[in-house]
Each structure stands twice: as C-alpha cells, then as structure tokens.
Biotite code that builds the C-alpha atoms (Angstrom):
import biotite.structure as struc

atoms = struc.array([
    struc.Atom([0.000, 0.000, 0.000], chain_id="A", res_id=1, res_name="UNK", atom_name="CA", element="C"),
    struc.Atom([0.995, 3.452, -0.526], chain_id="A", res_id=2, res_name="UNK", atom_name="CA", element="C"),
    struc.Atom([1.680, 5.688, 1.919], chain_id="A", res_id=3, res_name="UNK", atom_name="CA", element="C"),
    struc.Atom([2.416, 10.156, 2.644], chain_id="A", res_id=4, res_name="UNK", atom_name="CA", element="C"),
    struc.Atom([6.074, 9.568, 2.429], chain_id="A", res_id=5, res_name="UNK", atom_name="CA", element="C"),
    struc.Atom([6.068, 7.151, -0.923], chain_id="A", res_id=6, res_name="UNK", atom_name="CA", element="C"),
    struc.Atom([4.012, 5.184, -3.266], chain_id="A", res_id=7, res_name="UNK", atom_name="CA", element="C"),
    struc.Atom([4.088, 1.495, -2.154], chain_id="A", res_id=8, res_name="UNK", atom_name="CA", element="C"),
    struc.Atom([5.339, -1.742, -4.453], chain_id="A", res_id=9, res_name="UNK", atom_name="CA", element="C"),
    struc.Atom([2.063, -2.034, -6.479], chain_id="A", res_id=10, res_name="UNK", atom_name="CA", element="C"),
    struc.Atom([2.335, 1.632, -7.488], chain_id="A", res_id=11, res_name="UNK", atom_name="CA", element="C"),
    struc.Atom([5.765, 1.862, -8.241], chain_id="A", res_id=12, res_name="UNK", atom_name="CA", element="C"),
    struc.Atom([5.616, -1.606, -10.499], chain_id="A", res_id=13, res_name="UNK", atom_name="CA", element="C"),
    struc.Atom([2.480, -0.081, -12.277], chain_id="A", res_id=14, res_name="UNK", atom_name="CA", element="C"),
    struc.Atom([3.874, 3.171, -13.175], chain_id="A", res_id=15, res_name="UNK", atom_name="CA", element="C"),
    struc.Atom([7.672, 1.832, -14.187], chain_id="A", res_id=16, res_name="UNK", atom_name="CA", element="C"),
    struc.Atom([5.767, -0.860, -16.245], chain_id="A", res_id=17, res_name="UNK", atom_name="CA", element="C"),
    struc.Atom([3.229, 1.352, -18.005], chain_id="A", res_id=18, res_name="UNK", atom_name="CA", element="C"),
    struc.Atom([5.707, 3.960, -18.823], chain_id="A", res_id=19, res_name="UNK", atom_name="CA", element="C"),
    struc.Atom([7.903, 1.195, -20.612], chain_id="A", res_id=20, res_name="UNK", atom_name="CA", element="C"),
    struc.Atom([5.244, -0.070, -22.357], chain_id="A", res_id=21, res_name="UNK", atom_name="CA", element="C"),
    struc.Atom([3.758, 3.120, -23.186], chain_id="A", res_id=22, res_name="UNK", atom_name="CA", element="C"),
    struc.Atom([7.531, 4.458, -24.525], chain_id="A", res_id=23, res_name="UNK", atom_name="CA", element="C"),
    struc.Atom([8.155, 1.361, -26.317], chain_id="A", res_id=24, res_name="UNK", atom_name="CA", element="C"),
    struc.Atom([4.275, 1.104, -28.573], chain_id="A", res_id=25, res_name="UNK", atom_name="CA", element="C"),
    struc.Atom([4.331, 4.797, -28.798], chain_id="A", res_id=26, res_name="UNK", atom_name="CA", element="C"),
    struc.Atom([8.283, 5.486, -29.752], chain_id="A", res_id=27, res_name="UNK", atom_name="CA", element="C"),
    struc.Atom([7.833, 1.752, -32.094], chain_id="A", res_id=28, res_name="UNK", atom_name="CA", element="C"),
    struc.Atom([4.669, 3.015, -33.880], chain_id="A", res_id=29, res_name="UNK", atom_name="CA", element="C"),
    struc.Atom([6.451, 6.672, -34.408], chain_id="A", res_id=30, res_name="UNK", atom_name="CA", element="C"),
    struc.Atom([9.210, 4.484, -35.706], chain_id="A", res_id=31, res_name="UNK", atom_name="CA", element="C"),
    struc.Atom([7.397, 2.354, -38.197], chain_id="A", res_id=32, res_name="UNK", atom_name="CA", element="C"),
    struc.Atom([5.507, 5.158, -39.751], chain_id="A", res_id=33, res_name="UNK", atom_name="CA", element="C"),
    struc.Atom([9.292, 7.275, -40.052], chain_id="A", res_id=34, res_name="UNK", atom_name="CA", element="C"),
    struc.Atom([10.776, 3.990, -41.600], chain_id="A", res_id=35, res_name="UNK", atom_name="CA", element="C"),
    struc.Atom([7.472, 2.825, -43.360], chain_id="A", res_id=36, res_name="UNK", atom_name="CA", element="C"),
    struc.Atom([5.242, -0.343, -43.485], chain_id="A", res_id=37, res_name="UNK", atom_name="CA", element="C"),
    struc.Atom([8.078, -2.495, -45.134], chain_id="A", res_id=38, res_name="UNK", atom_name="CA", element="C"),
    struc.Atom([10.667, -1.734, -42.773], chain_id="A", res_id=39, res_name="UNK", atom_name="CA", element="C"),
    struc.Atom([11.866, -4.385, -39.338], chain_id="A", res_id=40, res_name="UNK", atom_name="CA", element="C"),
    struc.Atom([10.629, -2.162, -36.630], chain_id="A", res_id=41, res_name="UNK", atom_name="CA", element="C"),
    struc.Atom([7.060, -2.075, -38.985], chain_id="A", res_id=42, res_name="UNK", atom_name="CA", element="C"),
    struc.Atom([7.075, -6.179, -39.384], chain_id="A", res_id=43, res_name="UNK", atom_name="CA", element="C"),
    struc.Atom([7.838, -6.543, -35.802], chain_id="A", res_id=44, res_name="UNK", atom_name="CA", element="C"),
    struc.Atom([5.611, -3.717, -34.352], chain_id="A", res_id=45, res_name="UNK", atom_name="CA", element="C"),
    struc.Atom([2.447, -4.701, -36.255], chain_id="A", res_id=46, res_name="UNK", atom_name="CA", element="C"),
    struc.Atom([1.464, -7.834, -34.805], chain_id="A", res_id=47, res_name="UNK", atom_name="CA", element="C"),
    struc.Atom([1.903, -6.706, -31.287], chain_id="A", res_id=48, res_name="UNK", atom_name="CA", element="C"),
    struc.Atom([0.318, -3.059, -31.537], chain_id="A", res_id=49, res_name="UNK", atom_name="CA", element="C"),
    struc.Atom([-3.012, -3.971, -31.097], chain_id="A", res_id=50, res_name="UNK", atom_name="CA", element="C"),
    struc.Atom([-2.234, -7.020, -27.922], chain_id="A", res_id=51, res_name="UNK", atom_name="CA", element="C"),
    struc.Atom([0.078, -4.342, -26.444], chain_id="A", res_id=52, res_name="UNK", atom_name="CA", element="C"),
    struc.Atom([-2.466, -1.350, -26.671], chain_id="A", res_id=53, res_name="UNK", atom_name="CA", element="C"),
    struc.Atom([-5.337, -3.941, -24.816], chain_id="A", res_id=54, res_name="UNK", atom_name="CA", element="C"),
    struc.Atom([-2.443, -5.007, -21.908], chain_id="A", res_id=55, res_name="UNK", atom_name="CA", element="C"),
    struc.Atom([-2.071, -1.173, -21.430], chain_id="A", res_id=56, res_name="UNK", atom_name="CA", element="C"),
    struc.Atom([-5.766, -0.561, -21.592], chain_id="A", res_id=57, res_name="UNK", atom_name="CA", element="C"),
    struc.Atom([-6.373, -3.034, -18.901], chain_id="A", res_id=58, res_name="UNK", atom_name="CA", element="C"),
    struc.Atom([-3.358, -2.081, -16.742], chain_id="A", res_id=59, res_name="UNK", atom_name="CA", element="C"),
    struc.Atom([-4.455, 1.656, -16.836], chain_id="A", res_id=60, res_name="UNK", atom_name="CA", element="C"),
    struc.Atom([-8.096, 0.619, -15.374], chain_id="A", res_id=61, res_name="UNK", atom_name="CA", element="C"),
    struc.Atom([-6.227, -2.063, -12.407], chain_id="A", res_id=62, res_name="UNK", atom_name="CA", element="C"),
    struc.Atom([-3.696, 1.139, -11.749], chain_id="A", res_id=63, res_name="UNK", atom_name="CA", element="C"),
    struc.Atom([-6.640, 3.847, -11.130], chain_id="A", res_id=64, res_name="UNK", atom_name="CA", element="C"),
    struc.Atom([-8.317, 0.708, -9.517], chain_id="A", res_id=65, res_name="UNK", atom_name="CA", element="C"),
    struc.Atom([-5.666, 0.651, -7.203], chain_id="A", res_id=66, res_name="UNK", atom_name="CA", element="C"),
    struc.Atom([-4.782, 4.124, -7.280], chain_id="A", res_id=67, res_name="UNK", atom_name="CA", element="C"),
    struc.Atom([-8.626, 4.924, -5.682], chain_id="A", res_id=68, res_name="UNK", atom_name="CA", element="C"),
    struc.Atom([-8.550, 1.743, -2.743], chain_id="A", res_id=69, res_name="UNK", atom_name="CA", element="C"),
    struc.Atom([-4.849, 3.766, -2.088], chain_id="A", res_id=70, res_name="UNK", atom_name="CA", element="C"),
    struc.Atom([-6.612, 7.424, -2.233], chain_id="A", res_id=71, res_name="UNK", atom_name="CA", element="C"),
    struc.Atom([-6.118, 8.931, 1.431], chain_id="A", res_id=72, res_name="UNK", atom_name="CA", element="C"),
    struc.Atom([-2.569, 7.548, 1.504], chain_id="A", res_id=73, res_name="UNK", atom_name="CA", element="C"),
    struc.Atom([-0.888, 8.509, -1.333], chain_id="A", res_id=74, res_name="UNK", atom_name="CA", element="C"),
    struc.Atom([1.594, 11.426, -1.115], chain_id="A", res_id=75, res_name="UNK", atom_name="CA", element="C"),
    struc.Atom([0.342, 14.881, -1.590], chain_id="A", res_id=76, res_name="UNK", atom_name="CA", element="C"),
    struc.Atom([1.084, 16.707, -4.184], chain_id="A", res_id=77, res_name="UNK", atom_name="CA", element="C"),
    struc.Atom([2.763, 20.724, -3.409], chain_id="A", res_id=78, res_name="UNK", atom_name="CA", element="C"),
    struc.Atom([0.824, 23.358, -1.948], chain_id="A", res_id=79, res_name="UNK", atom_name="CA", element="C"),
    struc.Atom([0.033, 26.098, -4.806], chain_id="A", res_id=80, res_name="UNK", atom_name="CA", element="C"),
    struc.Atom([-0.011, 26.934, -8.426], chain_id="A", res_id=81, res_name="UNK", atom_name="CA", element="C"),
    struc.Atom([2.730, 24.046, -9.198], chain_id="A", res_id=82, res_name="UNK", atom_name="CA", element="C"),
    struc.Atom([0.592, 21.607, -7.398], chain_id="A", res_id=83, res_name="UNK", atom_name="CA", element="C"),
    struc.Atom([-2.837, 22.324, -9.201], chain_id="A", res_id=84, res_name="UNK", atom_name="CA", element="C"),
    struc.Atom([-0.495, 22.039, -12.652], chain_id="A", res_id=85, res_name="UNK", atom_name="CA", element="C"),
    struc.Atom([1.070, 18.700, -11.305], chain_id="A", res_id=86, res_name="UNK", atom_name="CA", element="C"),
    struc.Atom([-2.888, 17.724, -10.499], chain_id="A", res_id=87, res_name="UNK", atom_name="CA", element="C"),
    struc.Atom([-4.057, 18.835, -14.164], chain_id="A", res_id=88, res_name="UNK", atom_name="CA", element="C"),
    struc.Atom([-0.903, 17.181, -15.682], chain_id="A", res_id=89, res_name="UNK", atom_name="CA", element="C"),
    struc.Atom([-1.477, 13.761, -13.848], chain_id="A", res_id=90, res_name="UNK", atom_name="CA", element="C"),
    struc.Atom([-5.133, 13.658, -14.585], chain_id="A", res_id=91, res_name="UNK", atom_name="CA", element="C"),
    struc.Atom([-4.466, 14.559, -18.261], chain_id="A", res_id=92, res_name="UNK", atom_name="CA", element="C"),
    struc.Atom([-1.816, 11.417, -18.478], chain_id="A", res_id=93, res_name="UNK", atom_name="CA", element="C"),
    struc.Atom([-4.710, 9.193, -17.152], chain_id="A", res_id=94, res_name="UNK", atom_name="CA", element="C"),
    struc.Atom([-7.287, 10.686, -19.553], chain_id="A", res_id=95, res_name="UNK", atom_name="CA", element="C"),
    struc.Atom([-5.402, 9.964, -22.619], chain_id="A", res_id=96, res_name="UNK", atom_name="CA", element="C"),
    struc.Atom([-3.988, 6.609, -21.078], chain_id="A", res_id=97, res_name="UNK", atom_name="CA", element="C"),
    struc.Atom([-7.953, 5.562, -21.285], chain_id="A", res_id=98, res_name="UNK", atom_name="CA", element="C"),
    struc.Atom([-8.627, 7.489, -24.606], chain_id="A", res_id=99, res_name="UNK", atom_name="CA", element="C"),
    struc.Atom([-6.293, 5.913, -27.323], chain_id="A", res_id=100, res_name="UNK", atom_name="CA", element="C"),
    struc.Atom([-6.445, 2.390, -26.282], chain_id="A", res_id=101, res_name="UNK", atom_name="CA", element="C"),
    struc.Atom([-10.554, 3.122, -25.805], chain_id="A", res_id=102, res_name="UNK", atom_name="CA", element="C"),
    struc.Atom([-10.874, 4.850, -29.441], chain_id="A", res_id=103, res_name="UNK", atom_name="CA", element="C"),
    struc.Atom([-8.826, 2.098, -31.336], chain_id="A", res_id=104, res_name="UNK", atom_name="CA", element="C"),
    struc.Atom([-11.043, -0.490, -29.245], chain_id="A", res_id=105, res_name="UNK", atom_name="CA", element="C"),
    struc.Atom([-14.346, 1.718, -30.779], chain_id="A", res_id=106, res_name="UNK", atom_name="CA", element="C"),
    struc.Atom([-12.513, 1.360, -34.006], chain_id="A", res_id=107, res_name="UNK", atom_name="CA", element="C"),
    struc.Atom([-11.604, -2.640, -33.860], chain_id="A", res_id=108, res_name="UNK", atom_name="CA", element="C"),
    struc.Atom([-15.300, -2.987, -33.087], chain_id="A", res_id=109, res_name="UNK", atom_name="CA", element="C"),
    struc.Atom([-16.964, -0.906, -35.870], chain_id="A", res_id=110, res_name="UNK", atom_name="CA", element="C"),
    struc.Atom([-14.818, -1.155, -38.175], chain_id="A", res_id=111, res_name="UNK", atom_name="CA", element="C"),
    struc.Atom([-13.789, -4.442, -41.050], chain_id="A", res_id=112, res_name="UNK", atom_name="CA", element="C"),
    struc.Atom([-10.861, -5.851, -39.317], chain_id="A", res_id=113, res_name="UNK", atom_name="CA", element="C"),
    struc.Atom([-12.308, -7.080, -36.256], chain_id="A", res_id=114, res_name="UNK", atom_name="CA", element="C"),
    struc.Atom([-9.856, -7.546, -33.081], chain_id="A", res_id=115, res_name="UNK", atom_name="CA", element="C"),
    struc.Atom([-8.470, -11.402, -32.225], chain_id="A", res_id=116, res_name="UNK", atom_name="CA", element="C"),
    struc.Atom([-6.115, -11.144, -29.316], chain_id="A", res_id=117, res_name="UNK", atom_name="CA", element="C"),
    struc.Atom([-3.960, -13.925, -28.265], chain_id="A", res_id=118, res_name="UNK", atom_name="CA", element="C"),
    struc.Atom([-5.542, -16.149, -30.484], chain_id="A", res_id=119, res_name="UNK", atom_name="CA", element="C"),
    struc.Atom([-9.294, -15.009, -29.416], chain_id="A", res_id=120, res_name="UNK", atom_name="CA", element="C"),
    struc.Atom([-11.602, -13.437, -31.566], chain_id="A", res_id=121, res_name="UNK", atom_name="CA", element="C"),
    struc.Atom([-12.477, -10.364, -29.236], chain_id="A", res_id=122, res_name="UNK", atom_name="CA", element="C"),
    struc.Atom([-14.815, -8.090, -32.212], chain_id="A", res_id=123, res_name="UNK", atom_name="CA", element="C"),
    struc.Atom([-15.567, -9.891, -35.716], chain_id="A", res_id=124, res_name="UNK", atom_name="CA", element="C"),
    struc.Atom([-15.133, -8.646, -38.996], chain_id="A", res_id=125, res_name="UNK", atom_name="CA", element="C"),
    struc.Atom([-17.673, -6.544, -40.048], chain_id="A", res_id=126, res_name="UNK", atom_name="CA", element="C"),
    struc.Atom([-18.782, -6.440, -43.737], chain_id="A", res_id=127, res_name="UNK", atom_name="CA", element="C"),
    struc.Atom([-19.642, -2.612, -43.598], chain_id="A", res_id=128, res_name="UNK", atom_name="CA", element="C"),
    struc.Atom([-17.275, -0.118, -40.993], chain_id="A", res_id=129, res_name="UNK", atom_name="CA", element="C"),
    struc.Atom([-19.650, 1.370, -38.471], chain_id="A", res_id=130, res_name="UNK", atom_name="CA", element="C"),
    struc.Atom([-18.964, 5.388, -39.568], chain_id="A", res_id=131, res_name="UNK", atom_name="CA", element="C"),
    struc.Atom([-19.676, 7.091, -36.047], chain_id="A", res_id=132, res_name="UNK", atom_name="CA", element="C"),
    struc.Atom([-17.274, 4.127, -34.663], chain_id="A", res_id=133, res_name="UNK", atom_name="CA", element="C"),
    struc.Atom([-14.585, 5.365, -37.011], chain_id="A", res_id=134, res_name="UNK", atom_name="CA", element="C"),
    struc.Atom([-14.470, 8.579, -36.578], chain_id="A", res_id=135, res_name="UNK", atom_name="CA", element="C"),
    struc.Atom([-13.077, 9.358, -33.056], chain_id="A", res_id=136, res_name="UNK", atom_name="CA", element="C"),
    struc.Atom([-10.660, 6.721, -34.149], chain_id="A", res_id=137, res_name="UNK", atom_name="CA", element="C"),
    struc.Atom([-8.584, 9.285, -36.422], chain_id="A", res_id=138, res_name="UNK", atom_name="CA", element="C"),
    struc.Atom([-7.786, 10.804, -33.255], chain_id="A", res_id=139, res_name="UNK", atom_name="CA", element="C"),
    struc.Atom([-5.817, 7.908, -31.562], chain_id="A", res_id=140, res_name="UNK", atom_name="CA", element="C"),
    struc.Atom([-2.556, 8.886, -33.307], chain_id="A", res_id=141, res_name="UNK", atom_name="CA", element="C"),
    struc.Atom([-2.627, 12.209, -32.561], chain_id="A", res_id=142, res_name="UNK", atom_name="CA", element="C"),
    struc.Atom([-3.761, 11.600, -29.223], chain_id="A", res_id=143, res_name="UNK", atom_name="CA", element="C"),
    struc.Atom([-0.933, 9.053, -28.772], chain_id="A", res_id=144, res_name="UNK", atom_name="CA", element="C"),
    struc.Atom([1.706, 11.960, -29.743], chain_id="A", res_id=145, res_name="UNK", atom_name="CA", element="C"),
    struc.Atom([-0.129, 14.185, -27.268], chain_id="A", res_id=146, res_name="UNK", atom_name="CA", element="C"),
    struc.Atom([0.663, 11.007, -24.486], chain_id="A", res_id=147, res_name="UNK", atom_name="CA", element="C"),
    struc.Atom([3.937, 11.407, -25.469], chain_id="A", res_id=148, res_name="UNK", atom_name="CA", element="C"),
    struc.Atom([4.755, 14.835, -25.047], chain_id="A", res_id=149, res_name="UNK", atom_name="CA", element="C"),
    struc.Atom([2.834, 14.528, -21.833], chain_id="A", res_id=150, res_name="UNK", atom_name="CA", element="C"),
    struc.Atom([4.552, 11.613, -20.454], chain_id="A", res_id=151, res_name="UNK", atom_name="CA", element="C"),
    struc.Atom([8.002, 13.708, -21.949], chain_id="A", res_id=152, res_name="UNK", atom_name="CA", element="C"),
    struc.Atom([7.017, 16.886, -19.883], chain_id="A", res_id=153, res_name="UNK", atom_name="CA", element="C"),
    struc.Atom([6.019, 14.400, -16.811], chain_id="A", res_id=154, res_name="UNK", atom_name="CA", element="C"),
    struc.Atom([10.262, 12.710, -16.709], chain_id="A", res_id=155, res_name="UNK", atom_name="CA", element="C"),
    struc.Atom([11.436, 16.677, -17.369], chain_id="A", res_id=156, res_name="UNK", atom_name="CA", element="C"),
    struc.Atom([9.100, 17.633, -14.017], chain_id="A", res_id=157, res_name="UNK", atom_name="CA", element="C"),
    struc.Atom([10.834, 14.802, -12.081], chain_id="A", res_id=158, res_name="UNK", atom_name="CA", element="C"),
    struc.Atom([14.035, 15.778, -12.973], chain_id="A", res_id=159, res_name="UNK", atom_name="CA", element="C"),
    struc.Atom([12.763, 19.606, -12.630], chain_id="A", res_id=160, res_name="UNK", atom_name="CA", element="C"),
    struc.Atom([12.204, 18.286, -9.114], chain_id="A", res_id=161, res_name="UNK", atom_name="CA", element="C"),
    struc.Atom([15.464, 16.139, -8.242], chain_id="A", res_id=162, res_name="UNK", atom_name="CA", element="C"),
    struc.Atom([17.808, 18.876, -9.911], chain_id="A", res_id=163, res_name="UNK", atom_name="CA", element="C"),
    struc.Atom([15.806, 22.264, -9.424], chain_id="A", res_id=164, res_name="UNK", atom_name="CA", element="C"),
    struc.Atom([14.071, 22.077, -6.543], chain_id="A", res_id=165, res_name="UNK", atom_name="CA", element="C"),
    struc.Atom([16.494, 19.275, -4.634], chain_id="A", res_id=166, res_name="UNK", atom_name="CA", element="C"),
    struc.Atom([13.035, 17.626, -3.026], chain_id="A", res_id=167, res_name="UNK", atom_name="CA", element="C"),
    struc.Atom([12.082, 14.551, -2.745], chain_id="A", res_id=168, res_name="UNK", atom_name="CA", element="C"),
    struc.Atom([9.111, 14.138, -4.937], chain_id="A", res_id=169, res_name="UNK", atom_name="CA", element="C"),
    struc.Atom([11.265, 11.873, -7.779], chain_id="A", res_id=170, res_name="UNK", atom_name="CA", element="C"),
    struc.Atom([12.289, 9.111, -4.745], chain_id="A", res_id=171, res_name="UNK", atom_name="CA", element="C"),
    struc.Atom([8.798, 8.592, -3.736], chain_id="A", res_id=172, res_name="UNK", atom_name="CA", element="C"),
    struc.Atom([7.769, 7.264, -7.048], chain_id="A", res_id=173, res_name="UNK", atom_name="CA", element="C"),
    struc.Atom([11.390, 5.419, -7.736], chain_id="A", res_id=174, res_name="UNK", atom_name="CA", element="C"),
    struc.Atom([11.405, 3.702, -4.043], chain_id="A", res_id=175, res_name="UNK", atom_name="CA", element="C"),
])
C-alpha cells in the first residue's frame, strides 16, 4: 500500500511498467511510420500493436483501480499553483492513457478488421465499418503523440524536481 512519504510496491511496479510499455508502442509506432510499413521495426511492431495497446488498456483501469482503494494515503502533491499544474498534468496522463487504447477499441469494433487477441476473436469482422465508430478513431494517433509529449514533460518535471528544486518528490515514485 501506498503511503504520505512514498508510493508502495504495487504503485511503483504499475507506473515503471506502463511507462515502458507506453515508450516502447508509442516510440515503435512513431518508428514504423518514419521507416514505413516495409521496414523491421514495422514487421515486428504490427502484430503486437493492437495485444500491447489492450495489456495497457487493462493495466491503466487495475492502476486507477488501485490508485482509488490507495486514495487517502498517497503522497500529496505541493501546496500552490505548481501543485494544481502537477494535479491537471497527472489527470491529463490518465485521460489519454484511457482514450487511445478506448478509441482504437471503438474502431476494432466498428470497423472491417475485427480484433483477435492472443488467439481469441475479441470483435468480428464486419462487412460494412460502423462510420460514427470510425471517426473518433482518427484521433488515436494524434492523441498518442499528445501522451507522449505529456509523459516527456512528466520525466522533465521529475528531474525539474530532483535537480531544481532538490526535493524529494522523484524518490517517492522510484522507491
């Protein structure tokens, strides 16, 4: 459990392992569409965008799970104007951690490809693409840059913190 001086175990293994996920399918996807559909990181990055995006969908719901049943523990963010941005920021990350798995989901569902994950048919084909299911779906790349930046701006805060500001805030979350 987490506690005012530092996020416990489960938190710490949650955010370390989402943020390497969420680097490597967002940093592998910018990749393939730089190098192209033809290119190695494409071939490799295909086949596991869509199983990788789910995982991350499902371990963003467990972490806020977990993050609410750890609510009156956790440590509290800074008195002030920096704390309210540090509030906005985190609840932003969150937001958009839900939104681009949840729009490609909308997409897998109503659209002609159908989702099979791990060898499981999840959504079937559909003959004809659902057209209000599609459309928030041209938002999951640029909402997946967005992430990025975000989750870019979140490590430079951190070290803002450990190098600026010489508090603590960067060991609570690293243990």
């Amino acid at each position: 459990m987490d506690d005012p001086a530092r996020y416990g175990l489960v938190s710490r293994l949650f955010h370390w392992a989402m943020a390497a996920l969420l680097l490597f399918q967002i940093l592998g996807m910018v990749a393939s569409n730089a190098l192209g559909r033809e290119s190695a990181v494409a071939q490799f990055m295909g086949p596991i965008h869509q199983p990788l995006g789910v995982s991350l969908f499902v371990l963003v719901l467990l972490r806020l799970l977990w993050a609410a049943m750890n609510a009156g523990r956790r440590p509290a963010q800074e008195a002030g104007a920096m704390g309210l941005l540090a509030k906005a920021g985190h609840g932003l990350l969150y937001l958009l951690m839900l939104a681009v798995p949840a729009v490609a989901l909308l997409r897998a569902w109503g659209g002609t490809r159908g989702l099979e994950l791990f060898g499981l048919q999840v959504f079937a084909p559909r003959e004809v693409a659902i057209d209000w299911a599609m459309v928030p779906a041209a938002a999951h790349g640029p909402l997946s840059l967005l992430l990025l930046l975000l989750i870019l701006g979140h490590a430079g805060a951190a070290v803002w913190h450990k190098r600026v500001k010489q508090d603590d805030v960067m060991a609570r979350m690293v243990g």
